[in-house]
N, CA, C and O atoms as a DFTB+ gen file, in Angstrom:
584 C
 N C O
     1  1     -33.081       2.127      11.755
     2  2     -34.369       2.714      11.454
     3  2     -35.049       1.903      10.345
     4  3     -34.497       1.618       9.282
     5  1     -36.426       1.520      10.723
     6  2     -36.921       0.975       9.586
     7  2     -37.526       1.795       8.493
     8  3     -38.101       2.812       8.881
     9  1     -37.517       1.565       7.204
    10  2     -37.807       2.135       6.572
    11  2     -38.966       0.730       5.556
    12  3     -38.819      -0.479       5.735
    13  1     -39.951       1.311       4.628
    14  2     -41.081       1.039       3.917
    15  2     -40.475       0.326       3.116
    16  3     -41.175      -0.629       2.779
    17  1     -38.787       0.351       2.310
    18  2     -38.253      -0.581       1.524
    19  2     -38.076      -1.614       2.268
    20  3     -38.385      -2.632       1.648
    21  1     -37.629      -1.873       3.586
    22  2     -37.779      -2.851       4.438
    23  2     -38.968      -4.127       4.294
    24  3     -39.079      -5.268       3.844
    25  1     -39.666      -3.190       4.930
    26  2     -41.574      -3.510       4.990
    27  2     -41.378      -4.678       3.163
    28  3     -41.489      -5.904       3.181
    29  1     -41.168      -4.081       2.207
    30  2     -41.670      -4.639       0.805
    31  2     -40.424      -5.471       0.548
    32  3     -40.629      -6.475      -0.134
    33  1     -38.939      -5.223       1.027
    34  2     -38.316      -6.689       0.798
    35  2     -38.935      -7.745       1.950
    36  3     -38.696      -8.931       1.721
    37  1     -39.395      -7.565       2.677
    38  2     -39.804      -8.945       3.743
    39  2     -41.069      -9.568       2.885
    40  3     -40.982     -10.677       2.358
    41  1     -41.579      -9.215       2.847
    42  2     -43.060      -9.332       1.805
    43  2     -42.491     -10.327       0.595
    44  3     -42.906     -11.462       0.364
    45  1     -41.479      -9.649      -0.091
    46  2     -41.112     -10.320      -1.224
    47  2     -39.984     -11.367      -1.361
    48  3     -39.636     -12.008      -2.353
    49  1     -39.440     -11.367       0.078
    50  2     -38.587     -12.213       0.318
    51  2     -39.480     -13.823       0.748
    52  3     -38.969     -14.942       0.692
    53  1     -40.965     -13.483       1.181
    54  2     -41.986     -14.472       1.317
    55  2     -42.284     -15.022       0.558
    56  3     -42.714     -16.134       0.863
    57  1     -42.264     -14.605      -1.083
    58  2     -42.598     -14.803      -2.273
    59  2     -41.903     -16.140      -2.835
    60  3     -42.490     -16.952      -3.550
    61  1     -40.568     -16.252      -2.408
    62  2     -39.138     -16.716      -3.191
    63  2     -40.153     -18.344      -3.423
    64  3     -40.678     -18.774      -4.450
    65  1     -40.125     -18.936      -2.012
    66  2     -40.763     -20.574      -2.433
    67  2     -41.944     -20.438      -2.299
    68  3     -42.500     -21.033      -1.376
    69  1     -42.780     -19.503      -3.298
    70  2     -44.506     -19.485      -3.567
    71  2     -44.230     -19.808      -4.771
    72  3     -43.338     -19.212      -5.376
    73  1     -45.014     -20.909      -5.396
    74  2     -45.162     -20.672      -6.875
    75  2     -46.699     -19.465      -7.111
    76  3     -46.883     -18.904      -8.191
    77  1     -47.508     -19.292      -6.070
    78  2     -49.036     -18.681      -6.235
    79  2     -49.046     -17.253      -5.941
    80  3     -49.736     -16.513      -6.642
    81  1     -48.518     -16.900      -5.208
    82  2     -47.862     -15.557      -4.481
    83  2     -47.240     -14.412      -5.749
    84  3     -46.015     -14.475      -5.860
    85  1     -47.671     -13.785      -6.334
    86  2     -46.920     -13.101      -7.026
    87  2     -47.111     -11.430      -6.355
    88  3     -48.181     -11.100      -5.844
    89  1     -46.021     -10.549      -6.437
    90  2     -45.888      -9.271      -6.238
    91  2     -45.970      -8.328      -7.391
    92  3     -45.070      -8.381      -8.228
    93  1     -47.071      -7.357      -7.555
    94  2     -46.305      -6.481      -8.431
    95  2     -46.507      -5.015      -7.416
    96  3     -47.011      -5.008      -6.293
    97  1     -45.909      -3.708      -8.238
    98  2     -46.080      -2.550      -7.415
    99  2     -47.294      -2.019      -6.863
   100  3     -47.439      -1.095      -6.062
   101  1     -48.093      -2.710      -7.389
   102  2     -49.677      -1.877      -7.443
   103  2     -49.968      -2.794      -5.649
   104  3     -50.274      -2.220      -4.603
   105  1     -49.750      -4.218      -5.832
   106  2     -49.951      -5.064      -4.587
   107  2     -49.116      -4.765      -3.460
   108  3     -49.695      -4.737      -2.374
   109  1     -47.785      -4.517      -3.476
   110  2     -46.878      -3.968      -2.474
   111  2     -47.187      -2.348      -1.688
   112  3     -46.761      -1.761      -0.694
   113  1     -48.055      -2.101      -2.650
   114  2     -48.434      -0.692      -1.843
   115  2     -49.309      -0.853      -0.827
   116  3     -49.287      -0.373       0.306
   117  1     -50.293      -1.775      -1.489
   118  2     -51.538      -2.048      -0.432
   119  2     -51.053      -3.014       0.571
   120  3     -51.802      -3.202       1.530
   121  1     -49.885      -3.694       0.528
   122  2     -49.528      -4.133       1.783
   123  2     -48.964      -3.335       3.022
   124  3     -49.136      -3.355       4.240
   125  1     -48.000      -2.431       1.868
   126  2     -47.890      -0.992       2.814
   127  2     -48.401      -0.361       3.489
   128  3     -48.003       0.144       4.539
   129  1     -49.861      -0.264       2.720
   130  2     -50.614       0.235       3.470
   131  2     -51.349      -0.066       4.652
   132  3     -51.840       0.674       5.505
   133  1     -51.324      -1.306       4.528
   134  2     -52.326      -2.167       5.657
   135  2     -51.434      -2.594       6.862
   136  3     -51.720      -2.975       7.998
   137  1     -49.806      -2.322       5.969
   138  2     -49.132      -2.732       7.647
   139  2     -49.220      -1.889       8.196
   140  3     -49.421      -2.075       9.396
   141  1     -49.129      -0.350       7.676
   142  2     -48.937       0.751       8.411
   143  2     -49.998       0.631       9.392
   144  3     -49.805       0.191      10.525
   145  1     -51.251       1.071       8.900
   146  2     -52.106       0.808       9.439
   147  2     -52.591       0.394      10.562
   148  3     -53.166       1.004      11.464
   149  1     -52.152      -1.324      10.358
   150  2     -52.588      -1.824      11.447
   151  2     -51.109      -1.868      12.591
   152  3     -50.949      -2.455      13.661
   153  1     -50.467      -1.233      12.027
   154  2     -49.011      -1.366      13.096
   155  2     -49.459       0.008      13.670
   156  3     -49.664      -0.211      14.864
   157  1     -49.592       0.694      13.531
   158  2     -50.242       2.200      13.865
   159  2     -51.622       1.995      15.294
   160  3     -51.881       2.512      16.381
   161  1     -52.107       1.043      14.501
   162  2     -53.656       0.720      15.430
   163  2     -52.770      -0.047      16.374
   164  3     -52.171       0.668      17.178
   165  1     -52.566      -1.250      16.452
   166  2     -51.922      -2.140      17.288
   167  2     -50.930      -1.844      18.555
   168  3     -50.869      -2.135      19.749
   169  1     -50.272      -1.179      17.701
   170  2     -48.843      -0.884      18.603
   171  2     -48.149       1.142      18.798
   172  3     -47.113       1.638      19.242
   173  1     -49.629       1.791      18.083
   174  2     -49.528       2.729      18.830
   175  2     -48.196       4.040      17.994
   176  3     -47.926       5.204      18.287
   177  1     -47.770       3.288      17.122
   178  2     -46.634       4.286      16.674
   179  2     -46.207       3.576      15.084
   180  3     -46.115       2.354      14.972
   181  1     -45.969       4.505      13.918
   182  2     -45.754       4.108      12.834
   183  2     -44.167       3.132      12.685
   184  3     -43.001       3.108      13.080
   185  1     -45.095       2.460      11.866
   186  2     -43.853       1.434      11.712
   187  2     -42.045       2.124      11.143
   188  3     -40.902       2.250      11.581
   189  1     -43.226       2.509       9.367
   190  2     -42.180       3.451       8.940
   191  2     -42.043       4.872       9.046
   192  3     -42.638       5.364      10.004
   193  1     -41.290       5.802       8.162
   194  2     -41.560       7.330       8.378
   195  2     -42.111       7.874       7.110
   196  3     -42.549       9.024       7.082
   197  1     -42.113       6.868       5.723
   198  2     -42.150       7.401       5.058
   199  2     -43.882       7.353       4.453
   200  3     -44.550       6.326       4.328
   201  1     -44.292       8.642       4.170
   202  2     -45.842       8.991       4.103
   203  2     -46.234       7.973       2.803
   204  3     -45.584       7.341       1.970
   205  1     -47.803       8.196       3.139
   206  2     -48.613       6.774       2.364
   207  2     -49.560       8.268       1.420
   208  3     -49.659       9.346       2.004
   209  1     -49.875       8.171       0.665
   210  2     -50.774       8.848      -0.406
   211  2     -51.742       8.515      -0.544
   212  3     -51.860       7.326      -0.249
   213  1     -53.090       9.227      -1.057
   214  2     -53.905       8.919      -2.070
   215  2     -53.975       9.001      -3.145
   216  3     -54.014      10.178      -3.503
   217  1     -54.030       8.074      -4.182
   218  2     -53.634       8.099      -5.803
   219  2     -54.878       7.538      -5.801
   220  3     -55.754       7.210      -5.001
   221  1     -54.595       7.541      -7.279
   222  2     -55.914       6.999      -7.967
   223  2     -56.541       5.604      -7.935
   224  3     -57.728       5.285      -7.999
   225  1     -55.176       4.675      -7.791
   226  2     -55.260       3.336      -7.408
   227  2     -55.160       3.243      -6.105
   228  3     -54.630       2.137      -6.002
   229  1     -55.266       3.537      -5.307
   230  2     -55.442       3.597      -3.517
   231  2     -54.347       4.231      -3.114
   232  3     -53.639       5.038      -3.716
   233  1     -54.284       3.875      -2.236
   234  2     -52.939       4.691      -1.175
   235  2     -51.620       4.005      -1.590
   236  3     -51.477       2.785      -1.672
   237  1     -50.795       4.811      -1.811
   238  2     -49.314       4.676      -2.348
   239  2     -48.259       4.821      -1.415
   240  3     -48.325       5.939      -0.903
   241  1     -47.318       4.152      -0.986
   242  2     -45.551       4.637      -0.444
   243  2     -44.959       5.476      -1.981
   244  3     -44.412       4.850      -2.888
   245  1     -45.180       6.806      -2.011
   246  2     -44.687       7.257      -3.089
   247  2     -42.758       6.822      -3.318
   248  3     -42.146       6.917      -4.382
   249  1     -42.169       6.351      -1.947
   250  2     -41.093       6.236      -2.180
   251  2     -40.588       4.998      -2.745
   252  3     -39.503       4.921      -3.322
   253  1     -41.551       3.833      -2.537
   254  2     -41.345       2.494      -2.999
   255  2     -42.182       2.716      -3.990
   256  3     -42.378       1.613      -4.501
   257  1     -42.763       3.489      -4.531
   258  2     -43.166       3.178      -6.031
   259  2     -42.388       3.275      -6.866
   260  3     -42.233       2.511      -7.818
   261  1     -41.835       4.171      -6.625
   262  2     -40.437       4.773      -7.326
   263  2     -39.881       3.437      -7.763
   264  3     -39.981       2.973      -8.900
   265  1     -39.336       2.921      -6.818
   266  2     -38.303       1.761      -6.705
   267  2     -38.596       0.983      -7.349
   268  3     -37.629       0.263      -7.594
   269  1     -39.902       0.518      -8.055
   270  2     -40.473      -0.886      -8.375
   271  2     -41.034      -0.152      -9.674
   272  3     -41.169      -0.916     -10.629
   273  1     -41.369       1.104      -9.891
   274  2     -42.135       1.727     -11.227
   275  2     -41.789       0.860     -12.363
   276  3     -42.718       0.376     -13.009
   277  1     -40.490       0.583     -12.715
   278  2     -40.001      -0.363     -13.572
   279  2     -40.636      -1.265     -14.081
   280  3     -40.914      -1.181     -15.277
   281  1     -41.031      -2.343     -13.345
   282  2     -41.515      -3.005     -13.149
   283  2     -43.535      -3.221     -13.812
   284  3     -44.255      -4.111     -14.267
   285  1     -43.608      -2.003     -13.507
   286  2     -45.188      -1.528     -14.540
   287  2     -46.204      -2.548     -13.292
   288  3     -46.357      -2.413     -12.078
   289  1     -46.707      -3.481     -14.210
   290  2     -47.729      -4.228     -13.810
   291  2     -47.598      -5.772     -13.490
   292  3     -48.375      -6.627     -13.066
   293  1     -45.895      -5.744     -13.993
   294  2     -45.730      -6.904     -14.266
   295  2     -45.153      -7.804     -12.731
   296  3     -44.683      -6.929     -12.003
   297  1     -45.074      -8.736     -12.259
   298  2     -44.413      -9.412     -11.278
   299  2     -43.252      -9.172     -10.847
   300  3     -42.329      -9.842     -11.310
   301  1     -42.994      -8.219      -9.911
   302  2     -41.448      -7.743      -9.099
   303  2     -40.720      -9.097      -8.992
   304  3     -41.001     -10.147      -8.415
   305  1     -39.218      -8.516     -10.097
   306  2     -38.653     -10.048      -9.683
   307  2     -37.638      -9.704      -8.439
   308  3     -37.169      -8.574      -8.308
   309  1     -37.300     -10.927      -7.415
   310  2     -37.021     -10.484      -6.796
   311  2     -36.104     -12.099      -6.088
   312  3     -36.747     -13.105      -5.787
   313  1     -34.565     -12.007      -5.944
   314  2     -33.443     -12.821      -5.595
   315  2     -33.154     -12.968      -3.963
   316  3     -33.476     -12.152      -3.100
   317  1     -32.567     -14.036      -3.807
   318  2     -32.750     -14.650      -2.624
   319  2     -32.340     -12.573      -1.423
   320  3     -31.641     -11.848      -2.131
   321  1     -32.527     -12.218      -0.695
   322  2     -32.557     -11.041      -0.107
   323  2     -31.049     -11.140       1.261
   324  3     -30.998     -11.919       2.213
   325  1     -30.228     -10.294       0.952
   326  2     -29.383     -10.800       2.130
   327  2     -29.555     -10.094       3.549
   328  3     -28.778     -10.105       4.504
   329  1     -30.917      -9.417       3.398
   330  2     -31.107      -8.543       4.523
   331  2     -31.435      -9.889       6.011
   332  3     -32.084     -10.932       5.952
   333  1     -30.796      -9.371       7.010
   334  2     -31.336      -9.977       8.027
   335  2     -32.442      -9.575       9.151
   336  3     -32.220      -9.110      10.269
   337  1     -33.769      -9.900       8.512
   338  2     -34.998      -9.302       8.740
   339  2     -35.159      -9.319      10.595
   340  3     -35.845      -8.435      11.109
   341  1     -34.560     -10.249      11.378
   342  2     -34.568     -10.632      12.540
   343  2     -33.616      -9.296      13.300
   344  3     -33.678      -8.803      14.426
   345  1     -32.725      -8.995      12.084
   346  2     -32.011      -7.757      13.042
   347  2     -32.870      -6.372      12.433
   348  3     -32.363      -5.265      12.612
   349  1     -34.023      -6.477      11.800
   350  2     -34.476      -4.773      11.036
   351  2     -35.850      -4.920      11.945
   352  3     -36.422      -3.928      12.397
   353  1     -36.349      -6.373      12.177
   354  2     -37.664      -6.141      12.738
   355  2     -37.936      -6.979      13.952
   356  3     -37.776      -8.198      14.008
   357  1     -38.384      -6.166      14.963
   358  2     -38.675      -7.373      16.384
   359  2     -39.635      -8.350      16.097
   360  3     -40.093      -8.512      14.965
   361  1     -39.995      -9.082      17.187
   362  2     -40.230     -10.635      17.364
   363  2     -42.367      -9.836      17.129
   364  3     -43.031     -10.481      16.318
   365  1     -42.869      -9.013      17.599
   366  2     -44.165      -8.228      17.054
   367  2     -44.301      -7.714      15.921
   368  3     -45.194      -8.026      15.133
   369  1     -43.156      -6.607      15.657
   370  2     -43.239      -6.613      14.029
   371  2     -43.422      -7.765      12.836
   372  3     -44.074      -7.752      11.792
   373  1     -42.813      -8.473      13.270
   374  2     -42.793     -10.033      12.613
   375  2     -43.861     -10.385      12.434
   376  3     -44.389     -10.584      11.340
   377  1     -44.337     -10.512      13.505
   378  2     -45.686     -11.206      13.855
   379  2     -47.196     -10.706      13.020
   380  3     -48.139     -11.312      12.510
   381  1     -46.795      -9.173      13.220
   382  2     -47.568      -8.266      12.467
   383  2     -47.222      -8.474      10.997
   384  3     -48.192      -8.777      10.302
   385  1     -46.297      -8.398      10.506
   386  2     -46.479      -8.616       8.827
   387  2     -46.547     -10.025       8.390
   388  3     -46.763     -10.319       7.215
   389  1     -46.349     -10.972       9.398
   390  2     -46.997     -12.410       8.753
   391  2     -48.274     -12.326       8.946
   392  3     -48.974     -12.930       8.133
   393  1     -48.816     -11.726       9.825
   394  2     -50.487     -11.186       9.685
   395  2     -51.110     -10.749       8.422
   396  3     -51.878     -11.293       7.628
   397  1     -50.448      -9.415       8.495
   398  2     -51.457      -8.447       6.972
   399  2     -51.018      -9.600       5.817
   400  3     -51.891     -10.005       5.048
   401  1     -49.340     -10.227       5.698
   402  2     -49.278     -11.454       4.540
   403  2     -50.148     -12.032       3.962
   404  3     -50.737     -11.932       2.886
   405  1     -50.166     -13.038       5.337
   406  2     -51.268     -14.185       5.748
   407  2     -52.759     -13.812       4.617
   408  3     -53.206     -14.386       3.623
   409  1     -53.281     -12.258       5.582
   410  2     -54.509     -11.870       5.515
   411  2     -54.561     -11.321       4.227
   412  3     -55.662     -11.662       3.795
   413  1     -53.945     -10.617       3.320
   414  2     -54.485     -10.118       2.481
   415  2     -53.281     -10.262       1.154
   416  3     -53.523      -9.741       0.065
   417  1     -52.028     -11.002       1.395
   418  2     -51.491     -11.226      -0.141
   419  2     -52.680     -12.145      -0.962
   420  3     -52.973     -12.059      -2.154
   421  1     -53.255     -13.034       0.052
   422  2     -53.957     -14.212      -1.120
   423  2     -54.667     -13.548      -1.872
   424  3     -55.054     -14.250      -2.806
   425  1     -55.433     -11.397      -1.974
   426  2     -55.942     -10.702      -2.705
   427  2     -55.226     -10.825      -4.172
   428  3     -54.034     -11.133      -4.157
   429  1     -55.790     -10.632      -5.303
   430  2     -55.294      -9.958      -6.558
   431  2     -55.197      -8.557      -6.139
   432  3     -56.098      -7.949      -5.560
   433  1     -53.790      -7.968      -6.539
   434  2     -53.826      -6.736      -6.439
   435  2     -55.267      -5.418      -6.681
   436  3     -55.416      -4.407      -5.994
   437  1     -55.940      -5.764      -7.577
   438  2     -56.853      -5.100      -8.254
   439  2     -58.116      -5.335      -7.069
   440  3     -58.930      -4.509      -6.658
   441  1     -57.984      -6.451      -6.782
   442  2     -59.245      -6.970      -5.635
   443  2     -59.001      -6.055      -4.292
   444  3     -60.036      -5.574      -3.831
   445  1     -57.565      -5.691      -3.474
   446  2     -56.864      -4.711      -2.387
   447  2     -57.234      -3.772      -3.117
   448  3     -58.014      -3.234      -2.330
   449  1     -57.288      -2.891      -4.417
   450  2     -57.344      -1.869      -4.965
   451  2     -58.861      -1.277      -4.458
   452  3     -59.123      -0.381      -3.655
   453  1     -59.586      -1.996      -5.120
   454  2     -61.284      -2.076      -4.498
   455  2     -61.182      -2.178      -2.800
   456  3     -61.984      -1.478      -2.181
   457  1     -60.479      -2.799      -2.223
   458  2     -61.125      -2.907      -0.812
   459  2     -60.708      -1.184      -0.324
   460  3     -61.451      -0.351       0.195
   461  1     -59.272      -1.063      -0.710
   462  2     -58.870       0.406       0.114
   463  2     -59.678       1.258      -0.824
   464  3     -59.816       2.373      -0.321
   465  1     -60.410       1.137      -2.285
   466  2     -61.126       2.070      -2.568
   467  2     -62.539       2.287      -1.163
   468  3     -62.954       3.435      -0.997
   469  1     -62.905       1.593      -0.630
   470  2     -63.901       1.749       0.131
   471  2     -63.537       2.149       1.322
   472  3     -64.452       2.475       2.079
   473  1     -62.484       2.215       1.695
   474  2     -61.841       2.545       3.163
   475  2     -61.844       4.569       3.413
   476  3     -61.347       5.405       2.658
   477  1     -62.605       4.799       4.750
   478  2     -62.570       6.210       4.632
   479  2     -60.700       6.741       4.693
   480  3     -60.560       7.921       4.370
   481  1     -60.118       6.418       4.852
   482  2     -59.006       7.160       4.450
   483  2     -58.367       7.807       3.773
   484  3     -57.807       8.901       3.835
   485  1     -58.592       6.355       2.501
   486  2     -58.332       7.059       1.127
   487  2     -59.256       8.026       0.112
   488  3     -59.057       8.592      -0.962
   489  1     -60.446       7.892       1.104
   490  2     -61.832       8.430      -0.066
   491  2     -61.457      10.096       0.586
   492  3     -61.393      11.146      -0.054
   493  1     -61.315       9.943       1.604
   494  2     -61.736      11.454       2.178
   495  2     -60.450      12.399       1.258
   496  3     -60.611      13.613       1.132
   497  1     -58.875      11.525       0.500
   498  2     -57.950      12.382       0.218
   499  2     -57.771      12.175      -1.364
   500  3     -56.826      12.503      -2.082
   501  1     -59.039      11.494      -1.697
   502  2     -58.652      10.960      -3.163
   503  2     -58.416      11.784      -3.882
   504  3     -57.500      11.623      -4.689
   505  1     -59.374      13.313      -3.841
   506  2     -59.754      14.367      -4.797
   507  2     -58.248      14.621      -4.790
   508  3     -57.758      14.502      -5.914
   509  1     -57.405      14.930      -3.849
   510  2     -56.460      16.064      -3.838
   511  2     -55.266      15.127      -3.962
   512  3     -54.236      15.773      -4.150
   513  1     -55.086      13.885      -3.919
   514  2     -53.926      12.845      -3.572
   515  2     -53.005      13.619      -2.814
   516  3     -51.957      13.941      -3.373
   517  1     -53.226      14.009      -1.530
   518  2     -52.588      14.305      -0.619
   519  2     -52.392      12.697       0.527
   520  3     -53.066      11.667       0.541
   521  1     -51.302      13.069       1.283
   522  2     -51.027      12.265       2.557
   523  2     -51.879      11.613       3.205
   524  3     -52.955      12.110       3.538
   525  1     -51.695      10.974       3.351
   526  2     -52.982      10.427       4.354
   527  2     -52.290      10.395       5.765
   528  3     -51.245       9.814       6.058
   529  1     -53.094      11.137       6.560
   530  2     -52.669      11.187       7.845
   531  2     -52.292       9.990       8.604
   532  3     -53.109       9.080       8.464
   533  1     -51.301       9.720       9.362
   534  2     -50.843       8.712       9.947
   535  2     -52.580       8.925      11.461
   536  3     -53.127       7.971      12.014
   537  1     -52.867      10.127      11.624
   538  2     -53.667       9.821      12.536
   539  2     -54.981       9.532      12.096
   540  3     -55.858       9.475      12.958
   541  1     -55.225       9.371      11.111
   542  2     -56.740       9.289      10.768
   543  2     -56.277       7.548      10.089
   544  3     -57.266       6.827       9.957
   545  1     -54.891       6.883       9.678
   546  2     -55.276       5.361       9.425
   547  2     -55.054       4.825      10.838
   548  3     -55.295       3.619      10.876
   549  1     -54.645       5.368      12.093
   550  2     -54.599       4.774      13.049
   551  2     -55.962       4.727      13.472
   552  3     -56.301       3.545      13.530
   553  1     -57.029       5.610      13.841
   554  2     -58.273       5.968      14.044
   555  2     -59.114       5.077      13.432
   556  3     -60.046       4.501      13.994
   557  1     -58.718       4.930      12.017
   558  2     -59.225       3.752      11.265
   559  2     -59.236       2.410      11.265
   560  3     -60.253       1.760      11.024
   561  1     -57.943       1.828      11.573
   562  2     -57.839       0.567      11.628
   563  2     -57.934       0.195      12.944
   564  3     -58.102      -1.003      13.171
   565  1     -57.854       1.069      13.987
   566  2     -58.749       0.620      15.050
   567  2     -60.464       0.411      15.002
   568  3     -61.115      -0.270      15.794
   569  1     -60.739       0.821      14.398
   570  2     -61.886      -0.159      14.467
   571  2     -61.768      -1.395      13.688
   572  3     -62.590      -2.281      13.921
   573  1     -60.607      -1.639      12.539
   574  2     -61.078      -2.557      12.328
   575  2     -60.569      -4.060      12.972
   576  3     -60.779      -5.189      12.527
   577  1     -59.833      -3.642      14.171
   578  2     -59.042      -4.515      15.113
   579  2     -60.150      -4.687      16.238
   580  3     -60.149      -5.716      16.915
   581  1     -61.099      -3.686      16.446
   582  2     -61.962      -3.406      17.984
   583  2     -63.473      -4.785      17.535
   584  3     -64.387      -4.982      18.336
């Protein structure tokens, strides 16, 4: 079963030979978010199980925040990974997170912060930082695939 810690060691296992690429928690969420997303739009069924939030800084994996809180603001450090990503994720999944990578690590975290501030997903749950429905970011990021 995949799980969202998955999703953020592959991400950061991308990092290792970047000198430009840096991760911190605030940036790993919004990747979270955008894989979900568009893995949701794309392929019809959530990647992970574990729910995405609205916080104050955009939409959160409250469970990988946890994990990285430590960490504050500063650059997730992060050692060669012995997970074997080829046996946690198929040959589309793959494909899909060298996508959202590709597309939106080259953001400053703070710059993803602003974009999902404008995204109806997170605006419609900001007041209450409740869940964000897995069916309303699928609804969503289909259009932004259409």
């Amino acid at each position: 079963m995949i799980n969202a810690r998955d999703v953020a060691d592959y991400f950061l296992s991308k990092t290792i030979d970047e000198d430009d690429t840096k991760l911190t928690n605030l940036k790993i969420q919004k990747l979270l978010y955008y894989t979900q997303g568009f893995h949701l739009a794309i392929l019809d069924k959530a990647l992970f199980d574990e729910s995405i939030e609205a916080w104050r800084y955009g939409p959160v994996c409250p469970v990988v925040y946890g994990q990285f809180k430590k960490y504050k603001s500063n650059t997730i450090s992060y050692d060669k990974c012995e997970k074997q990503f080829e046996s946690i994720f198929d040959t589309k999944q793959i494909e899909l997170l060298d996508d959202v990578y590709e597309t939106f690590a080259q953001y400053s975290a703070w710059k993803l912060r602003d974009m999902t501030h404008e995204e109806p997903t997170w605006m419609k749950h900001k007041d209450d930082a409740s869940v964000i429905p897995q069916q309303e970011m699928k609804e969503y990021f289909k259009t932004r695939i259409a």
